[in-house]
N, C-alpha and C positions, 0 to 999 in steps of 0.2 A: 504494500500500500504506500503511496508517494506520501510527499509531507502535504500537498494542498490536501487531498483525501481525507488523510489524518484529522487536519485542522477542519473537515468540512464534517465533518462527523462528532469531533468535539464538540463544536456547536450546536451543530444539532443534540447532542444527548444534555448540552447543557441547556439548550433550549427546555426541552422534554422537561426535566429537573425542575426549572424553574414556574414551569405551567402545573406540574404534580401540585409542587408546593404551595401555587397561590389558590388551586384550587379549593386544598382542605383549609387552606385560610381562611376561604371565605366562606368556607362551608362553617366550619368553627362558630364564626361571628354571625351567623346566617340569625338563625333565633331573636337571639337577642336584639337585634337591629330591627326586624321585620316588629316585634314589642314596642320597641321605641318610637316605629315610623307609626304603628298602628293602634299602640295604644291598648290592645285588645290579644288575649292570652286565648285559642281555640283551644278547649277541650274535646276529645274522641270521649261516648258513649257510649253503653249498648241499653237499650232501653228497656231488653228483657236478660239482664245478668245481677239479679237481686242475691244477697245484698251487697253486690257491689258496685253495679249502677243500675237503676231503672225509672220507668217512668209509673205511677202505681195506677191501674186499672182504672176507668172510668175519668180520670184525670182532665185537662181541659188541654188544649192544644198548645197555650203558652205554657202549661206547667213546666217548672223546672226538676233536671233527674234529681235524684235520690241515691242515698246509698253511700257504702264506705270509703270507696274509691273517689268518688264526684266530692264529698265533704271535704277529704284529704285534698284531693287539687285544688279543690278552692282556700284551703285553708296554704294552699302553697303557694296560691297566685299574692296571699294577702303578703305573703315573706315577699316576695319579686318584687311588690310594692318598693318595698324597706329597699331591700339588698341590690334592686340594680337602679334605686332611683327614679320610678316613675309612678308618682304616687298617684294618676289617673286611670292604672291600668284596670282594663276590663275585662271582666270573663265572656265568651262568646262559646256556642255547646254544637260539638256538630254527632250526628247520630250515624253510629258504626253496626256491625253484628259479625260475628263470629267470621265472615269468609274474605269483607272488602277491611278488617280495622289494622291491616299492618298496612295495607297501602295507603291507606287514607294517610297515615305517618308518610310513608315514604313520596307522595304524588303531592304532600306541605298542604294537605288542606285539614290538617289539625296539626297541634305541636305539642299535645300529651294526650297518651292515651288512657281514660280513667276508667277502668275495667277489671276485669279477671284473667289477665293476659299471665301463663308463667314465662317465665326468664328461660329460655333454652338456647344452647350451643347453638343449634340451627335457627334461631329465630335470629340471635345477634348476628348473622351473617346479613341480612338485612333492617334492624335495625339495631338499636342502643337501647340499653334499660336503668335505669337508675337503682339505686341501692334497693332491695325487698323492702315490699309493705305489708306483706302477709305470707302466712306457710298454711297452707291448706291440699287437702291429699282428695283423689278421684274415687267416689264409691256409686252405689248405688239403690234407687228407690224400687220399695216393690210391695204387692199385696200382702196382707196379714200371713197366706200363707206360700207366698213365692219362698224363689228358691232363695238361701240366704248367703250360696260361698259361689263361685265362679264355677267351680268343678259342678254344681247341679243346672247351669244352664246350657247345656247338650240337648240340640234339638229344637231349641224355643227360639224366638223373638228377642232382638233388645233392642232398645233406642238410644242414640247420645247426637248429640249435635256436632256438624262436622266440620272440620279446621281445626279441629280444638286437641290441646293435648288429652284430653279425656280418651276422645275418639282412635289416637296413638295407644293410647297406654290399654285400652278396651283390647283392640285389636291383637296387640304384644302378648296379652295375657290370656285372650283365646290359641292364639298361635303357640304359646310354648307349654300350656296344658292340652293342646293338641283338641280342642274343644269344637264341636260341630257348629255354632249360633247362629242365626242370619242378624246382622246388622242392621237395623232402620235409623236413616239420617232423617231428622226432625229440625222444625225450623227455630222453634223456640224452647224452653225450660218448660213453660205449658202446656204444649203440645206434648213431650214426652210424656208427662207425669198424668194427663188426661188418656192415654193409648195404655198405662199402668191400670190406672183404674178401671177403665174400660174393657180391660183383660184381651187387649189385641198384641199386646206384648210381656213378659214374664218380668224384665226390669228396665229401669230406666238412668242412664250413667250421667253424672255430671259432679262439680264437687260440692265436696262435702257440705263447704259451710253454704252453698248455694241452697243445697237438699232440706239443710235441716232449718234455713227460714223460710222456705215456700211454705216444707209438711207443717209450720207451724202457724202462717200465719192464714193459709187456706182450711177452712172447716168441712168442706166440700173433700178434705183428702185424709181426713181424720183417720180413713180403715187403712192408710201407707203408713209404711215404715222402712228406716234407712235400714238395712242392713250392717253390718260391723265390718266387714270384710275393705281395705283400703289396699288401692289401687299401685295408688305413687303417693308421696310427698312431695309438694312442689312450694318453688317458691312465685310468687306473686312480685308483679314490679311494673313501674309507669314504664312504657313507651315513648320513645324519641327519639328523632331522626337519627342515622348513623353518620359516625364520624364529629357530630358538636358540640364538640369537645366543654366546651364552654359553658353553652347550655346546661348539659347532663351535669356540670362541676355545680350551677346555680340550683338545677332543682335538690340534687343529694346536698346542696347545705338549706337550702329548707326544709327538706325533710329532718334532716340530723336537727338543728333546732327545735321543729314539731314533737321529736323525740322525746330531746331530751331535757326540754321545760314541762313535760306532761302532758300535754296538750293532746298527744292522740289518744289518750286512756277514755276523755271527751268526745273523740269524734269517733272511737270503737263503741263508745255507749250509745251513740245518737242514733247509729247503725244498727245494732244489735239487740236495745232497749238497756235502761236504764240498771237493769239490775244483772245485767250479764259485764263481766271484767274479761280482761285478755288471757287466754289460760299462758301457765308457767311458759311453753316452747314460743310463744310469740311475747309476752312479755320479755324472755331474752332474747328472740331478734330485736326488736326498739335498744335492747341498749348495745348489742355487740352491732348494726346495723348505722346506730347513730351517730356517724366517724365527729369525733372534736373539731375547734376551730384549729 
C-alpha cells in the first residue's frame, strides 16, 4: 500500500471515529434536551398491567393511569424537577401493551416506560433499564380445583399474554418437563382470567403480584386461586432508550433518592392498599438498589 493510500484510509477511519463518537454524544444528551426544549417528561403505559399501570374499568376517557409503576414515575419526574432544573416540567402519558412498548422507547415516542417490563440480557440489546423497582416471579391462576404444579397440565389449555417474559418462561418450562399444553395468546390480564373461569382453559400465566391484585380486587373471580408453584424470579425496571447514558444516570438518582428518604414505602402503599408493606426481599432491593450520592 503507497503512503497516499495509507494516509487516504487514515482519514477515512479517523473520519469513521469521529462520526461513532458524536453520534453517542448526542445520543447521550438526547433526553434530557428534548425535557428542556419540551418541557414535558412522556411516560409508556399499559392500561391493562395492574398493579403496575392501569386505567380502572368504567373510568372516563381523560382519566389518569394508576398503579405502582405510573406513581413511581411521576414521583421521579417531580426529582427531574429539582435535579436537572426545570421546575415547569410536565408529565405527558402515552399508552403501550405488551407487543409495541419496547418500540414505542426505541421509535422516542415515550422516554420511560412505567410498567411490568423485566430487565433481561436480550431486552438490553435494544434498550436500557434503570436500576430494579420491583422482584416479582411468573405463576399462575386457576379454578378451585385446576391443576396446581406444571407437571399436571399435560393435555389442557393455558393462557399468558404474549411478548412477555411470562410467555418465555411458560414455554421453557413446558419444554424441559417435556409437557404436552396448547398455548392460548390473550390480549389482556382479563381476558385470561375470564377463559379461567369460564373453564375454556385449565390456567392462566402472568405475574404474580399482577394475579394476586386482580383475584382480589374482582368479586366476580372469588372461586380462582393463585397456585404456589413460581415460575422465575425477575427483576422489574423502567425502560429507556439505549445508549443515554445520561439520562438512565438522572433517573437511577431519582430513584436512589425515592429510596432512600422513604418515600417509596408510600407509593408501595398507594399501590397495594394501605395496610400491605414491602415484604423483606424487596424491602432489600430499595436499599442494596438505592446507589448513594
Amino acid at each position: 500500500m503507497g503512503a497516499f493510500s495509507r494516509t487516504v484510509g487514515a482519514l477515512a477511519l479517523s473520519t469513521m471515529l469521529t462520526t461513532i463518537v458524536s453520534f453517542f454524544a448526542e445520543a447521550s444528551a438526547q433526553t434530557i434536551d428534548q425535557l428542556r426544549s419540551s418541557k414535558t417528561l412522556r411516560l409508556g403505559y399499559d392500561p391493562g398491567a395492574p398493579p403496575f399501570s392501569y386505567v380502572p374499568p368504567g373510568s372516563p376517557a381523560t382519566a389518569e393511569p394508576q398503579g405502582y409503576s405510573v406513581d413511581l414515575c411521576r414521583a421521579v419526574a417531580d426529582q427531574l424537577k429539582e435535579q436537572l432544573k426545570i421546575p415547569d416540567l410536565k408529565v405527558a402519558y402515552v399508552t403501550v401493551n405488551t407487543v409495541n412498548c419496547f418500540d414505542t422507547i426505541i421509535e422516542n415516542k415515550a422516554d420511560l416506560l412505567c410498567e411490568s417490563s423485566t430487565a433481561t440480557l436480550s431486552r438490553r440489546t435494544k434498550v436500557d433499564f434503570s436500576i430494579p423497582i420491583f422482584i416479582d416471579g411468573a405463576s399462575f391462576a386457576i379454578a378451585q380445583s385446576g391443576p396446581r404444579d406444571v407437571k399436571q397440565l399435560a393435555g389442557k389449555k393455558v393462557a399468558v399474554l404474549p411478548g412477555t417474559t411470562t410467555e418465555q418462561e411458560l414455554r421453557r418450562a413446558l419444554t424441559g418437563t417435556q409437557i404436552n399444553a396448547e398455548i392460548v395468546l390473550v390480549k389482556t390480564n382479563q381476558e385470561g382470567l375470564d377463559l379461567v373461569e369460564k373453564g375454556q382453559v385449565a390456567a392462566y400465566f402472568a405475574d404474580r403480584a399482577t394475579l394476586t391484585f386482580l383475584l382480589r380486587r374482582e368479586k366476580q373471580l372469588a372461586n380462582l386461586l393463585m397456585a404456589d408453584t413460581y415460575l422465575s424470579i425477575e427483576p422489574i425496571a423502567l425502560a429507556l432508550r439505549r445508549g443515554d447514558s445520561d439520562f438512565r444516570l438522572a433517573v437511577d438518582t431519582a430513584l436512589s433518592h425515592i429510596y432512600r428518604r422513604g418515600e417509596i414505602v408510600q407509593i408501595f402503599k398507594g399501590a397495594f392498599g394501605p395496610l400491605n408493606t414491602p415484604s423483606q426481599l424487596l424491602a432489600a432491593l430499595y436499599q442494596i438498589a438505592g446507589l448513594p450520592d
